[in-house]
Each structure stands twice: as structure tokens, then as C-alpha cells.
C-alpha positions as CSV (number, residue, x, y, z in Angstrom):
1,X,78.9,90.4,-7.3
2,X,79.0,86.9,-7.1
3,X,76.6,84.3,-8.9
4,X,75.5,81.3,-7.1
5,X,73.2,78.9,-9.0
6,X,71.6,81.9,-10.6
7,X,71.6,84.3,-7.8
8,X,73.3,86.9,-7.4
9,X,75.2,87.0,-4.1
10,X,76.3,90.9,-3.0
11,X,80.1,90.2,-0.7
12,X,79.7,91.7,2.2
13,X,81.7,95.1,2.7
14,X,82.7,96.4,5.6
15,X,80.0,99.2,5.7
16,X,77.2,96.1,5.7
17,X,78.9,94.5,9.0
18,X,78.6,97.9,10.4
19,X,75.2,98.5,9.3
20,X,74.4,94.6,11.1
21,X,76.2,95.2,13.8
22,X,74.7,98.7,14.7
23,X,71.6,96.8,14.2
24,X,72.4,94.4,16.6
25,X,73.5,96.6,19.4
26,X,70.5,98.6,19.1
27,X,68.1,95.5,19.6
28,X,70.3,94.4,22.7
29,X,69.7,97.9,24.1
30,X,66.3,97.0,23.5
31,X,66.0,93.9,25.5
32,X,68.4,95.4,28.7
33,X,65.5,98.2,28.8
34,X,62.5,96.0,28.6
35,X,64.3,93.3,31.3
36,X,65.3,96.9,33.0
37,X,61.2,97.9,33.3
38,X,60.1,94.1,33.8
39,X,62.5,94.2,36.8
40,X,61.0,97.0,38.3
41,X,58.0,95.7,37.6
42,X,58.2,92.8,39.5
43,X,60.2,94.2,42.4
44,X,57.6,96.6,42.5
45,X,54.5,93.9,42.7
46,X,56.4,91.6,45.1
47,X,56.6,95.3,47.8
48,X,52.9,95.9,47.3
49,X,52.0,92.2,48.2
50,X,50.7,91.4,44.8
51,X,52.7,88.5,44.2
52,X,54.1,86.0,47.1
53,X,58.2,85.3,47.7
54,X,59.2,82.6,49.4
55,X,61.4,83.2,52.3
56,X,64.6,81.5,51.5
57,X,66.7,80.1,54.2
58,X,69.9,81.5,54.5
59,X,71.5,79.2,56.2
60,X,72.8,81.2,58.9
């Protein structure tokens, strides 16, 4: 280890970057699900009539 103005700084090894990026992947699996199931949600509430689309012209 390391020492930078007293503390003591660990390099990082290549099972750390793993450990991060395993991390990392997990939490953007997270958010895909949760904009996945907000999605739905709001497909689902704009069939039933609970929210209002515009109607978008085409231009056709």
C-alpha cells in the first residue's frame, strides 16, 4: 500500500475492478427492469384512458 498524506491508499487489483464492475452491471440491470415495469405501466394507463395522449400528426 501506498501512503498519501497519512492515508493509506490500497492500488487497485484487478479483482477490485471486477468486484466494481460486477457492481455496476448489476445496478444497470436494475434500472432496465424498473424503466422495463414503468413502461408497462404507462402503456398500460394510457389503454385504460387513465392518462390523455395527444394525437400526433403524421404528416401523411
Amino acid at each position: 500500500m501506498r501512503e498519501t498524506s497519512g492515508v493509506h491508499v490500497r492500488p487497485e487489483s484487478p479483482f477490485n475492478f471486477t468486484r466494481i464492475r460486477n457492481e455496476s452491471i448489476l445496478s444497470t440491470d436494475q434500472q432496465i427492469e424498473k424503466l422495463k415495469e414503468y413502461k408497462a405501466t404507462l402503456i398500460n394507463s394510457a389503454v385504460t384512458g387513465k392518462i390523455k395522449v395527444p394525437e400526433v400528426d403524421s404528416g401523411c
